[in-house]
C-alpha positions as MATLAB code, in Angstrom:
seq = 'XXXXXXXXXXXXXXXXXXXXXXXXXXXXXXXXXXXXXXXXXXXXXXXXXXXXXXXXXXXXXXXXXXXXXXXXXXXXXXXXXXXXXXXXXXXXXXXXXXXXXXXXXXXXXXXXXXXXXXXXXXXXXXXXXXXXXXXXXXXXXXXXXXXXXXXXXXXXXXXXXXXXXXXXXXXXXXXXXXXXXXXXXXXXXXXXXXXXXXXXXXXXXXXXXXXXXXXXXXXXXXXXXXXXXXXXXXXXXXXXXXXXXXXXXXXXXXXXXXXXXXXXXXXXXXXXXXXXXXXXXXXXXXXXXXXXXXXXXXXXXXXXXXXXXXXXXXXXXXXXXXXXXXXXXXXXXXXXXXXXXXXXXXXXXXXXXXXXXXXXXXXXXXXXXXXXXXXXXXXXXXXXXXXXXXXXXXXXXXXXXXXXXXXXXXXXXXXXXXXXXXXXXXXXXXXXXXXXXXXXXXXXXXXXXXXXXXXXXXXXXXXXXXXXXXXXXXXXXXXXXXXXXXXXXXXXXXXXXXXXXXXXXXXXXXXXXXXXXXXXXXX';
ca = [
      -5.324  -16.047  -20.805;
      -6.260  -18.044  -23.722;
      -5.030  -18.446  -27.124;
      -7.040  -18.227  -30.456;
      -4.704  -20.489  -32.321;
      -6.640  -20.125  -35.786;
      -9.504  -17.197  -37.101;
     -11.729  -20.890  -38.504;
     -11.659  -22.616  -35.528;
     -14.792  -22.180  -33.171;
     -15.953  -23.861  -30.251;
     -18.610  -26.326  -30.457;
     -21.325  -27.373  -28.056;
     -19.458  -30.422  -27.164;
     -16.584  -28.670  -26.721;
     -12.817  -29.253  -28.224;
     -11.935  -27.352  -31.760;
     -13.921  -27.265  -34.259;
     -12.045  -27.381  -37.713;
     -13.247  -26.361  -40.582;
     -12.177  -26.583  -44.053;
     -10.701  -23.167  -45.507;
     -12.474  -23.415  -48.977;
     -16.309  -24.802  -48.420;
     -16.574  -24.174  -45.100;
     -17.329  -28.185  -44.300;
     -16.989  -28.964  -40.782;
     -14.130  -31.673  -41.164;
     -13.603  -32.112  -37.208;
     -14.768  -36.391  -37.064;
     -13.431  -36.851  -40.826;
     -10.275  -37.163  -42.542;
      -8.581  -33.541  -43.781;
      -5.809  -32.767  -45.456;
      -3.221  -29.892  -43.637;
      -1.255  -27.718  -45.784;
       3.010  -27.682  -44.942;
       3.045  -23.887  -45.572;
       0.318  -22.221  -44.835;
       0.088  -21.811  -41.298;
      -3.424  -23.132  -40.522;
      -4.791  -24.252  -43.269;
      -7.013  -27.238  -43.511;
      -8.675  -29.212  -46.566;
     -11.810  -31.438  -47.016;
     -10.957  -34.493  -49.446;
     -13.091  -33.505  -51.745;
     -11.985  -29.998  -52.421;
      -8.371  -31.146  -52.107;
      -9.716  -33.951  -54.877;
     -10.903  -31.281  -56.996;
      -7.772  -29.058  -56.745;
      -9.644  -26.140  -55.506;
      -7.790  -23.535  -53.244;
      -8.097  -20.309  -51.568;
      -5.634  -17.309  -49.798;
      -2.015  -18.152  -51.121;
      -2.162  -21.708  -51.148;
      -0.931  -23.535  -54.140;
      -1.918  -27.597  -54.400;
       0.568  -28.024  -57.022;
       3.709  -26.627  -54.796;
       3.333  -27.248  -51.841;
       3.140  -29.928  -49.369;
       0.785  -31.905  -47.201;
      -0.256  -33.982  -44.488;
      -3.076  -36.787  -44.349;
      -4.879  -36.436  -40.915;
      -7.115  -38.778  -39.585;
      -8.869  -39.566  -36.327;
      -7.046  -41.586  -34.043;
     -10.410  -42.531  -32.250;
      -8.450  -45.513  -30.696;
      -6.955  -46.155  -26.850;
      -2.989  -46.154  -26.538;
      -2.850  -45.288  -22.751;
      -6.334  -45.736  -20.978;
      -8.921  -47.751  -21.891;
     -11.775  -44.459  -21.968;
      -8.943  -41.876  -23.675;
      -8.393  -41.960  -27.339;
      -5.363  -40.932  -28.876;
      -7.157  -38.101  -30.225;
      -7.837  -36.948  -26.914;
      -4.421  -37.781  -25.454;
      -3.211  -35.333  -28.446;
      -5.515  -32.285  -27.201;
      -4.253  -33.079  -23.841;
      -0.472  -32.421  -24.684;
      -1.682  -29.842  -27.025;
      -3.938  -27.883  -24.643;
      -1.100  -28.344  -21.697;
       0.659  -26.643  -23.704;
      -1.030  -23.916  -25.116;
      -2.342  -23.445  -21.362;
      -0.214  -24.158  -19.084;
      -0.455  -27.439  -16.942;
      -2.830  -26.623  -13.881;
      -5.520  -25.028  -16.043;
      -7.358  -27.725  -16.341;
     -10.591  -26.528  -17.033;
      -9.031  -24.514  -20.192;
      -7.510  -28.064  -21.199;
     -10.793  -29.498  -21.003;
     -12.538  -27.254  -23.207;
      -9.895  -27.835  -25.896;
     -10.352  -31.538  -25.458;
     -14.018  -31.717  -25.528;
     -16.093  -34.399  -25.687;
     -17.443  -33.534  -22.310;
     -14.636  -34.294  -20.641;
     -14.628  -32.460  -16.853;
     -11.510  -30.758  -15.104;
     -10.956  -32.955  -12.766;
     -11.425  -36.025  -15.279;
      -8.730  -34.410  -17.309;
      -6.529  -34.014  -14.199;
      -7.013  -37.300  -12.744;
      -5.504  -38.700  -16.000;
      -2.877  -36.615  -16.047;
      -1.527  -37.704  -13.234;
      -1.937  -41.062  -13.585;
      -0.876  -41.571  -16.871;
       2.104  -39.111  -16.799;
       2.865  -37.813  -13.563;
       2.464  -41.716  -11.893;
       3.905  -43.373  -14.458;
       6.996  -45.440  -13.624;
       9.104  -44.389  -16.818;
       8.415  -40.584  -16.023;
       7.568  -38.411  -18.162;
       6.730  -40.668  -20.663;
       3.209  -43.129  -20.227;
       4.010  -46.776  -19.558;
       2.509  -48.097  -22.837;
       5.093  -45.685  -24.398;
       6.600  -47.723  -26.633;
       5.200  -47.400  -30.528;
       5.575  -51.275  -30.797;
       3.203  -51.940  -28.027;
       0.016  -52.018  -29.778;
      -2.096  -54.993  -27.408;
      -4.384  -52.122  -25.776;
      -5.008  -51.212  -30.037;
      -5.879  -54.806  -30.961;
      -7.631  -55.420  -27.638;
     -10.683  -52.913  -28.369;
     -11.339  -52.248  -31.850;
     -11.926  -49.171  -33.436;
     -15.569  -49.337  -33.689;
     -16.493  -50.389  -30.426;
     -14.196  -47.645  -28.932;
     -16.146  -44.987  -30.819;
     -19.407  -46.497  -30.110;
     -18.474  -46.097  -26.573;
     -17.213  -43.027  -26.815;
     -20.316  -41.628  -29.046;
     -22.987  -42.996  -26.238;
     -20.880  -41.650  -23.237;
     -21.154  -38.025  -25.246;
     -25.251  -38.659  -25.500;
     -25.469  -39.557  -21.863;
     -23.527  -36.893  -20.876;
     -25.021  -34.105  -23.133;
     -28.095  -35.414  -21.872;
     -26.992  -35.061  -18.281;
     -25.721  -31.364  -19.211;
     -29.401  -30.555  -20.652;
     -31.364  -31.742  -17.151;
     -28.637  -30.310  -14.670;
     -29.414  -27.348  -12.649;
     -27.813  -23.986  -13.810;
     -24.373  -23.639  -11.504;
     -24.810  -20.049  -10.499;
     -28.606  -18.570  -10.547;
     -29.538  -16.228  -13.376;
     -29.551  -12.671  -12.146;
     -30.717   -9.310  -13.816;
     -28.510   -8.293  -16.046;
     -25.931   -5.336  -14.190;
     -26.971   -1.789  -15.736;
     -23.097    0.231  -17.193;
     -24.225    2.641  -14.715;
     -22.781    4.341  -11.276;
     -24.355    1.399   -8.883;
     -23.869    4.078   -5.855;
     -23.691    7.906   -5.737;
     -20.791    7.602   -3.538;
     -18.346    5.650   -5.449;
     -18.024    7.911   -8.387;
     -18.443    7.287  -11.526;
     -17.854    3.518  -11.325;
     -19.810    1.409  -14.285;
     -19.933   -2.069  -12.698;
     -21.080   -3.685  -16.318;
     -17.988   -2.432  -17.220;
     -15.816   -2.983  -14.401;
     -14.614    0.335  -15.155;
     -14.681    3.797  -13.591;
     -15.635    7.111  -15.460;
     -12.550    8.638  -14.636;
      -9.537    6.055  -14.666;
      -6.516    6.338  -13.592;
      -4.003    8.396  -15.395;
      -6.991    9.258  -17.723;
      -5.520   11.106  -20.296;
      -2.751    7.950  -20.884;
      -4.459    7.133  -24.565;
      -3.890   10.502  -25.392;
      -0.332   10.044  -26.492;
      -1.153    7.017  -28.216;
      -4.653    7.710  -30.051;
      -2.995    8.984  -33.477;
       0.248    6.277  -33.339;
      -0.357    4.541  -36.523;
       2.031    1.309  -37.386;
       2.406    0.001  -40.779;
       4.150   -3.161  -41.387;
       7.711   -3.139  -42.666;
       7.851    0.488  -41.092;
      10.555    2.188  -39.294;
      13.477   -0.115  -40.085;
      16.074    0.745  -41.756;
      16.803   -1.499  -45.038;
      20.735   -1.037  -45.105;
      21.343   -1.504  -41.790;
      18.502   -3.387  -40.393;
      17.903   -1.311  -37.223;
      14.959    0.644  -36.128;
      14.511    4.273  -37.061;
      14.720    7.334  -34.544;
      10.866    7.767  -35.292;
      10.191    3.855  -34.818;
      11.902    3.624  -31.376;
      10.297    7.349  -30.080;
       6.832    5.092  -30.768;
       8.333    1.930  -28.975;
       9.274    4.007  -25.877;
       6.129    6.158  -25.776;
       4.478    2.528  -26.182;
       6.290    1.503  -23.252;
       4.946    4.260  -21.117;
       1.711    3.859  -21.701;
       2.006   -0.108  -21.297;
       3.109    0.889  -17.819;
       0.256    2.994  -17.345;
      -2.312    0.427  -17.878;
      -0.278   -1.646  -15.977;
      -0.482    0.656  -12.539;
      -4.524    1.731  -13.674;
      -5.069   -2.642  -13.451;
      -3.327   -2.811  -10.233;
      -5.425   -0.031   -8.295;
      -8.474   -1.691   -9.754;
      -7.324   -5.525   -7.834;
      -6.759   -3.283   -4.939;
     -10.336   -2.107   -5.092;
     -11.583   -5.645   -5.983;
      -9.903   -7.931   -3.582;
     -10.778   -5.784   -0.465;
     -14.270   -5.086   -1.378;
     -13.729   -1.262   -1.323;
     -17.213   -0.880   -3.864;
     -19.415   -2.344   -1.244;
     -19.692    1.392    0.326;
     -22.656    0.425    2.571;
     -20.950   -2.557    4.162;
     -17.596   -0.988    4.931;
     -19.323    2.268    6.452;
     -21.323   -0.231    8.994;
     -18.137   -1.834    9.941;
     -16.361    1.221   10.158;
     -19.003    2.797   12.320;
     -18.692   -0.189   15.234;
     -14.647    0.737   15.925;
     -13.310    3.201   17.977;
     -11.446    6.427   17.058;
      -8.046    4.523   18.113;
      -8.570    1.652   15.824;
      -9.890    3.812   13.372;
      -6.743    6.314   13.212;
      -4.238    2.450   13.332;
      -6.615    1.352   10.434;
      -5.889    4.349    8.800;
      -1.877    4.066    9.193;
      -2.430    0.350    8.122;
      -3.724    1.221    4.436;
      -0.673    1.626    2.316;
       0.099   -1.963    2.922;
      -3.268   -3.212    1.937;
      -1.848   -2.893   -1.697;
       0.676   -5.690   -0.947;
      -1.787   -8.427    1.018;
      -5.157  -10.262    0.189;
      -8.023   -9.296    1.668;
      -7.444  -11.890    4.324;
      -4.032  -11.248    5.159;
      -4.769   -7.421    5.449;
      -7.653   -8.200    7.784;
      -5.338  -10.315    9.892;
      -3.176   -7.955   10.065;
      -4.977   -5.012   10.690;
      -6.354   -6.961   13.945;
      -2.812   -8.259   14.933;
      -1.851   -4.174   15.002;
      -5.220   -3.619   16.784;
      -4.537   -6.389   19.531;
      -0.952   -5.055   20.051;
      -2.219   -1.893   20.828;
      -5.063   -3.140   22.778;
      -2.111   -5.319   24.870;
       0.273   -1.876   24.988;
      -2.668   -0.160   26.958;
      -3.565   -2.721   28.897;
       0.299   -3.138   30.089;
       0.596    0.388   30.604;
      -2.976    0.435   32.840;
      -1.103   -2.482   35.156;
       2.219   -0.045   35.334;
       0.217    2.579   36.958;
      -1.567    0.097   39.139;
       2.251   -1.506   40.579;
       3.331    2.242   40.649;
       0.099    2.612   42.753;
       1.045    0.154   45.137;
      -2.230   -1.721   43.523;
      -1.636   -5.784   44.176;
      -5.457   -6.971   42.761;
      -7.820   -6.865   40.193;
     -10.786   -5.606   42.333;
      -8.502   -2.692   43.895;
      -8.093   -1.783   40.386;
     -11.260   -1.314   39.302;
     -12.031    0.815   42.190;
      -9.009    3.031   41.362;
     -10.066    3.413   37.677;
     -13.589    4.203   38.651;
     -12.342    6.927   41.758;
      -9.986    7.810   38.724;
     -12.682    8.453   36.302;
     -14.842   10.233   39.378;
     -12.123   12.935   40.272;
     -11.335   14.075   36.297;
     -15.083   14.299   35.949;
     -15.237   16.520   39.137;
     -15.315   20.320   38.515;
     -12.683   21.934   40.228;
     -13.874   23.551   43.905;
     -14.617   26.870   44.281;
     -12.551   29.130   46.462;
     -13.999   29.599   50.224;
     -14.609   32.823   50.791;
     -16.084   33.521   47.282;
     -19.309   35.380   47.206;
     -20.653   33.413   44.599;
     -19.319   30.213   45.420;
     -22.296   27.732   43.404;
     -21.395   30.278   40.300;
     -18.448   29.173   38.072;
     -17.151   31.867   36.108;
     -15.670   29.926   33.061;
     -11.939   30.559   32.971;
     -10.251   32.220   30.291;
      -7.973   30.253   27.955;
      -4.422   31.170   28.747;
      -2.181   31.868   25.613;
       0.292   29.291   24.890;
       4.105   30.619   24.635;
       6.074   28.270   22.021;
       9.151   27.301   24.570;
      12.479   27.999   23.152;
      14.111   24.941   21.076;
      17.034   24.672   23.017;
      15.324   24.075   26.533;
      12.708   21.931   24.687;
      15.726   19.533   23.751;
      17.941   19.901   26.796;
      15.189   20.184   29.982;
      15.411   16.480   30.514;
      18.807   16.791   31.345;
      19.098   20.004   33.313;
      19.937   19.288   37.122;
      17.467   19.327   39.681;
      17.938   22.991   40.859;
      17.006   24.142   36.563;
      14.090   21.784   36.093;
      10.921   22.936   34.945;
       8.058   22.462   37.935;
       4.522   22.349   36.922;
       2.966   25.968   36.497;
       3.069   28.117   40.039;
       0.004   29.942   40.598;
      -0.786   32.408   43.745;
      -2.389   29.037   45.460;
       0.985   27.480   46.298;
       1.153   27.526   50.299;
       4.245   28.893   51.923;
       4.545   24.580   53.201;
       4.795   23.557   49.545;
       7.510   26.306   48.582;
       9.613   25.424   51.912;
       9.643   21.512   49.738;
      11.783   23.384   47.224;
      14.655   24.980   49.294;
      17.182   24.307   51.516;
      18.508   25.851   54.528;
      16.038   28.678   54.171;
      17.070   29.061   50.700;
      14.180   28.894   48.038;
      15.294   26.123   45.037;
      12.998   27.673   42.623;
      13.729   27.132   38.547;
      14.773   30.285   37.075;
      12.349   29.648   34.275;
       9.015   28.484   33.942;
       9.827   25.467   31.951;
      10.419   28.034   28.820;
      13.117   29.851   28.232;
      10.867   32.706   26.932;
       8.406   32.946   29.664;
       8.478   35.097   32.551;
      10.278   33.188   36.026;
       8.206   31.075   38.446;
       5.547   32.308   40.838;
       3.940   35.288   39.276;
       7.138   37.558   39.590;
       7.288   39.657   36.822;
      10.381   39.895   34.671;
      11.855   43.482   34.177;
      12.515   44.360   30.649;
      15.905   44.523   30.041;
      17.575   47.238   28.507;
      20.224   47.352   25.987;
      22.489   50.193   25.736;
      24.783   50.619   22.085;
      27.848   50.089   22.635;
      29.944   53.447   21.140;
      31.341   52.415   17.530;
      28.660   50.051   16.946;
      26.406   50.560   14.057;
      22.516   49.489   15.017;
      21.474   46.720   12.304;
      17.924   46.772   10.996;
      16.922   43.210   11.197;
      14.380   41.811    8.507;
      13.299   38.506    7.509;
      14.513   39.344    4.043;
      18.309   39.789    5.211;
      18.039   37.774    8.497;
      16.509   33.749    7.594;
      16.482   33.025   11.129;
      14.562   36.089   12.775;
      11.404   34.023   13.645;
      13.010   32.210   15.995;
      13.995   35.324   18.477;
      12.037   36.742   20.631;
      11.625   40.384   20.615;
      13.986   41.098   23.238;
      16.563   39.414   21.777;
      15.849   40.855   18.650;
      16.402   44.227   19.999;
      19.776   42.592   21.927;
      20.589   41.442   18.637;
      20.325   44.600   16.918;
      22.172   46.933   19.100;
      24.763   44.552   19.387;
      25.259   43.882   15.363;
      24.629   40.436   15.774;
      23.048   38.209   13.000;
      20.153   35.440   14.368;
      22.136   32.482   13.418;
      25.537   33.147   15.224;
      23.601   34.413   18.143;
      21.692   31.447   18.317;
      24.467   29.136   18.393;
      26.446   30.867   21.182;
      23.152   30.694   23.041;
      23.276   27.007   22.946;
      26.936   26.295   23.904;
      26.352   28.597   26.612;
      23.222   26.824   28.050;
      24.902   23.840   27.608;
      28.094   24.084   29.517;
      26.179   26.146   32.059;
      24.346   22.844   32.652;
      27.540   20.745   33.048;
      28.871   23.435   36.011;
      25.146   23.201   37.839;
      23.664   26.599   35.774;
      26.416   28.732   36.809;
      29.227   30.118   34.573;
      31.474   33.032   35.135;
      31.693   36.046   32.690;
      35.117   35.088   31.996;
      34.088   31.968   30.271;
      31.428   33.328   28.722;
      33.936   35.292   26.630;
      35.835   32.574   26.255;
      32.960   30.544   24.527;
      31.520   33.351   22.258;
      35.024   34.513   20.774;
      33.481   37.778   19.736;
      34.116   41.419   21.286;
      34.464   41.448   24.492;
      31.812   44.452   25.443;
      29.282   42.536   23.073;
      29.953   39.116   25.062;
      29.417   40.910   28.246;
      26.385   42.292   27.453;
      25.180   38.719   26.187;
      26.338   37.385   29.522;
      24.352   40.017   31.243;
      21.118   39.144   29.656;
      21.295   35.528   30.408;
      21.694   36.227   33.661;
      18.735   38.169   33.546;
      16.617   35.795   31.453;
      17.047   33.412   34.186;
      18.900   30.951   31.836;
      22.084   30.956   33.629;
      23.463   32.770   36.658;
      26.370   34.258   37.984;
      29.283   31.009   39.590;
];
C-alpha cells in the first residue's frame, strides 16, 4: 500500500520525490533547501528563506531549521550516493523491505528492483559487521576523497541520460489494449463492471447506508473534564466498526472470485461440460473450501478427491470380481460386459402368455415408509425375522422348501416392514379392537397428539380404544421388539406385562396385536 508522505511532493519522470518549495513553488529536489523544525513538511528555497518570506503557520523568526544539501557522494558503493543510500533506508521503511520495486521508485534515478535489491544485500545483509555497512564508521572517509564530487555526479548524470534514453527506445512491457468498457462484460455474470472491478449489486449492499450521514468534526465527542469519548462518539466508533467489517467480508468474496477465475463464465462451463455427474456432484461438495486455497491448491485438491473416488470404485469393482471367484483381468472384462448385457435385457415374458412379444408396461408399485424401529434393528434380527427380498406368486414350491426345516416353512413374519402385509401374497386380516369396559375412547389429533404421524392407522385406532397417547405407545413398542429379538422373536404374554407396566387388559390387548402384526409371536 503506499504512503503519500507530503500533499507537495510528486513523482517525477526519473523517478524518486520530487520536493518542492512551499512558498514559490521552485523545484528544489538537486539544490540546497532549507527544512522547517516544526512544521511537519515544510521545505524552503534559499532565496525565499533569504527574503524572509513564509506561508501556512510558519514563522522564520521562531522557529527552527535545518540546512539540507545533496550528498551526491559514495560512502558504501562506488555507483550509490549517499543520497540514494538515504532513500533506500527511507523507502525500506516507509515500504517494507521486500518491496523493492516501491523502494525503487522512491529512490529514482532509474534505479531497477533488482539493482536496488542486489545492493541491499550486499551492502547490509552481507556485510560482516551486520546490520551496519562495512565502511560504517563516520571517520572512514577514503571512498569520499577517492572520487570527487564532481566526477561522481557526472557519472551519475550520464548513467540517468543513457538510461532514460534506453527507457524511451524499449518496447512497451505489456501490449496496449482497448480500454475495458464499466459495463456487464457477460449477461450471465450479473451486473459485474470489470472497469470497475466492481459488481452492481455488492455484497451486503445497503452497508453505506448506516454510515452515509455520520459526520465527524475534529475535537468532537470527547469529553473535556474527563477526557473520554462520549456515548454518541463511541455509538459512531462501533457502527464504524461494523461496517469496516463489512467491506472487509464484500473484499474477500471478490479474491474468491478473482483467484479462481469464476468471471471467465465461458471457460468454466467448457470444463464443466467434459466431467461426469460423479465428479461434478464431489466438485460441488468441494466448494466451501475453495475460499481457504489458491486457485492451484483448490485444483489439486479437487483432483486428489476425484482420484480417491476414482480408486474407491475401482477397489470396490475388484471386491466383486474375488467375491466372483474372478482371478484375471480378461475374465473381468467379460463379466462386466455379460454384467452390463443382462441389466440391459428386458425381463422374459411368461410362457403361456397370449401375447408374449407384447410387454404391458408394469405399474409402479406404491412405496410403504417401513416402520423406524425395524429400519434400525433389521440388521440384527436373527435369521428366522430377517427381511427376504419381495415374494411374488413366481417363487417355486423348491425355493420355499430353502426356507424351512423339517417340513416347517422359515418364512419372516414381515415383509421387511413392520407395516406391510406378511410374505407371499397372504393377506393380513384387519384386526379388531374391542373397548375395554371403563375405558373412555380418546379422539386422537395432531393438535393434542405430536407424534400421530408416525402410527399407522391401525394402531391409531389400537391406540384410541385403548387410551393410549403415540409417544408411550411407541416406546413400549420398541422394548418389546427388542427383547423379543434377544429370546429368537418369541415372548410370552406374561412378560409382555411385565415390560409395559400399564393395565393389564390394555397390555394384553397390545400383546395380542403384535402377535398379529407378525412382529413377535407367541414363546
Amino acid at each position: 500500500m503506499g504512503v503519500f508522505r507530503k500533499k507537495t511532493i510528486s513523482r517525477g519522470t526519473e523517478g524518486g520525490l520530487k520536493y518542492i518549495c512551499d512558498v514559490c513553488s521552485k523545484d528544489i529536489t538537486a539544490t540546497v533547501r532549507i527544512r522547517c523544525n516544526v512544521c511537519a513538511e515544510y521545505d524552503l528555497c534559499v532565496p525565499c528563506f533569504k527574503d524572509g518570506l513564509t506561508s501556512q503557520n510558519h514563522n522564520p523568526a521562531e522557529h527552527p531549521f535545518l540546512v539540507i544539501e545533496q550528498h551526491s557522494i559514495p560512502i558504501y558503493d562506488r555507483d550509490w550516493g549517499a543520497d540514494e543510500e538515504l532513500c533506500l533506508l527511507e523507502g525500506a521503511e516507509v515500504y517494507g523491505v521486500g518491496s523493492w520495486a516501491d523502494i525503487a521508485d522512491h529512490i529514482g534515478g532509474y534505479r531497477t528492483k533488482d539493482e536496488v535489491r542486489d545492493h541491499y544485500i550486499k551492502t547490509y545483509i552481507d556485510s560482516p559487521n551486520f546490520p551496519l555497512p562495512v565502511n560504517a564508521d563516520p571517520r572512514d572517509t577514503k571512498m569520499a576523497e577517492e572520487i570527487p564530487r564532481e566526477t561522481f555526479q557526472a557519472r551519475k548524470k550520464r548513467r540517468i541520460e543513457e538510461r532514460k534514453e534506453e527507457a524511451k527506445t524499449a518496447p512497451p512491457a505489456t501490449p496496449k489494449q482497448k480500454p475495458t468498457a464499466s459495463v456487464p462484460a457477460c449477461h450471465e455474470v450479473q451486473g459485474y463492471m470489470p472497469g470497475r472491478l466492481e459488481f452492481e449489486v455488492e455484497f451486503a449492499n445497503e452497508a453505506e447506508e448506516a454510515v452515509q450521514h455520520m459526520q465527524f468534526e475534529p475535537g468532537e465527542g470527547i469529553n473535556l473534564r474527563t477526557g473520554e469519548l462520549e456515548p454518541e462518539m463511541e455509538f459512531k466508533m462501533v457502527v464504524m466498526d461494523i461496517y469496516n467489517s463489512r467491506l472487509t467480508a464484500r473484499a474477500d468474496r471478490k479474491k474468491v472470485i478473482f483467484e479462481h477465475g469464476l468471471l471467465d463464465y465461458k471457460k468454466n462451463t467448457n470444463i464443466e461440460k467434459k466431467k461426469t455427474k460423479e465428479e461434478k456432484a464431489l466438485f460441488d461438495k468441494a466448494k466451501p473450501f475453495a475460499r481457504m486455497m489458491n486457485h492451484q491448491d483448490f485444483t489439486d485438491f479437487a483432483q486428489s478427491l476425484n482420484e480417491e473416488h476414482n480408486l474407491r470404485q475401482a477397489i470396490a469393482q475388484l471386491q466383486d470380481w474375488r467375491h466372483m471367484r474372478i482371478s484375471n483381468m480378461k475374465e473381468g472384462e467379460k463379466y462386466e460386459q455379460e454384467k452390463q448385457a443382462r441389466l440391459a435385457r428386458p425381463p422374459p415374458t411368461g410362457v403361456f402368455d397370449r401375447q408374449a412379444g407384447v410387454r404391458t408396461e408394469k405399474k409402479s408399485e406404491q412405496k410403504v415408509i417401513p416402520d423406524l424401529c425395524v429400519e434400525f434393528t433389521a440388521s440384527e434380527l436373527p435369521e428366522r425375522l430377517r427381511p427376504l427380498p419381495p415374494a411374488t406368486a413366481e417363487w417355486t414350491t423348491s425355493q420355499l422348501s430353502r426356507h424351512g426345516t423339517n417340513g416347517q416353512q422359515k418364512v419372516p413374519l414381515m415383509d421387511g416392514n413392520a407395516n406391510a402385509a406378511p410374505a407371499f401374497g397372504h393377506v393380513k386380516s384387519k384386526y379388531n379392537v374391542t373397548p375395554l369396559p371403563g375405558v373412555a375412547r380418546v379422539d386422537l389429533k395432531s393438535e393434542n397428539a405430536t407424534d400421530l404421524h408416525l402410527l399407522t392407522k391401525e394402531e391409531a385406532e389400537l391406540c384410541s380404544v385403548l387410551g393410549l397417547m403415540p409417544k408411550p405407545y411407541l416406546v413400549m413398542k420398541e422394548g418389546v421388539i427388542s427383547e423379543a429379538m434377544k429370546n429368537g422373536g418369541g415372548l410370552k404374554r406374561k412378560s409382555v406385562k411385565e415390560m409395559c407396566k400399564i393395565d393389564p387388559s390394555k397390555s394384553t390387548r397390545l400383546f395380542d396385536f403384535f402377535v398379529h402384526s407378525g412382529w413377535i409371536h407367541k414363546a
